[in-house]
C-alpha positions in Angstrom: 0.6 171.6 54.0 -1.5 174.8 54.0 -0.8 177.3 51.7 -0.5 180.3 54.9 2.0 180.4 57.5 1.1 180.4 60.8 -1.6 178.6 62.4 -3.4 182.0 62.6 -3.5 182.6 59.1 -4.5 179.2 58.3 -7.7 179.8 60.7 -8.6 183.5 59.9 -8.5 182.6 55.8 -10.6 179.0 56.3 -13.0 180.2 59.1 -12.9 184.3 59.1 -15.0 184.5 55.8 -18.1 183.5 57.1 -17.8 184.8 61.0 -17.0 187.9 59.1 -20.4 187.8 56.7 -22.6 187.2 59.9 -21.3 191.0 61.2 -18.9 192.6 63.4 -21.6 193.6 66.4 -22.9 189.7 66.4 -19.2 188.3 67.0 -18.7 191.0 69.9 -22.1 190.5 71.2 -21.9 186.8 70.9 -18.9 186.0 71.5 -17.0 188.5 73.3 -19.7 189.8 75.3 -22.0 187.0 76.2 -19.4 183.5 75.9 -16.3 185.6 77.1 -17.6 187.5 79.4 -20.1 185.1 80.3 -17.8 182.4 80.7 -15.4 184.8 82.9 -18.3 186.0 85.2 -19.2 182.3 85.6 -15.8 181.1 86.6 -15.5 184.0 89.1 -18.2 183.8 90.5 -17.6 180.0 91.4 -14.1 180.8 92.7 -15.4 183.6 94.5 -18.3 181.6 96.4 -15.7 178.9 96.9 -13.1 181.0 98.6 -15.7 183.1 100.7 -18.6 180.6 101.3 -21.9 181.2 99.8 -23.5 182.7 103.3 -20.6 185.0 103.3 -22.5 189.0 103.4 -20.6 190.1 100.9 -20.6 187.8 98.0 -23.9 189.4 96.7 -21.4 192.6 96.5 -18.6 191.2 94.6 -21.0 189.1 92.2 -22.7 192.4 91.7 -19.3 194.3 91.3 -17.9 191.4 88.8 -20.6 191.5 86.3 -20.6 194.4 85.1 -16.9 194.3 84.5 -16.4 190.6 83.0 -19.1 191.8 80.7 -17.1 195.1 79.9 -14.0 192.9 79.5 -15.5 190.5 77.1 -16.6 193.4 75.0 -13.2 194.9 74.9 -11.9 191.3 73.8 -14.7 191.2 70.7 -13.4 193.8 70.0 -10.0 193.3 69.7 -10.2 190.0 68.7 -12.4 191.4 65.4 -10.0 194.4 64.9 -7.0 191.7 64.6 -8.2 188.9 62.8 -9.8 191.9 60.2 -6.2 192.7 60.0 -4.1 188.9 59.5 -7.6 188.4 57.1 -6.7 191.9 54.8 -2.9 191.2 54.6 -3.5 187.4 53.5 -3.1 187.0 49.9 -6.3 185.8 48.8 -8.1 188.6 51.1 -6.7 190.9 48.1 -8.6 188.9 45.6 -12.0 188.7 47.3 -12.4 192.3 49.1 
């Protein structure tokens, strides 16, 4: 058994050391913005064409309109996923040895 908690804890002090060298803008831009977001616009975008049709005259809209927002979303979530794991990593007891 792990010396942490909850699975959380377990991850963030194991695998949060060295996502957290590479930089804070490389995990939002990499991971929030462009395999979040990506992944998001992607998934619309098929359910989207499925449920209208690809010849329908407005998907070009939507896609266009869903873009820009699945991107903003998976920003927001780099974000936030950064600002929490910072946290769980600074409360975890060995996060007080190695600042």
């Amino acid at each position: 058994m792990s010396r942490y908690g909850p699975r959380a804890d377990r991850w963030v002090a194991t695998h949060w050391p060295a996502i957290r060298a590479r930089g804070r803008w490389r995990f939002v831009l990499l991971r929030g913005l462009a395999l979040w977001g990506g992944l998001m616009f992607l998934g619309m975008a098929a359910l989207v064409a499925f449920r209208l049709g690809l010849q329908h005259p407005r998907l070009p809209l939507v896609l266009a309109l869903a873009l820009p927002l699945c991107l903003f979303g998976g920003l927001v979530w780099g974000l936030l996923t950064w600002f929490f794991n910072e946290r769980i990593f600074r409360a975890l007891p060995t996060a007080k040895n190695n600042p």
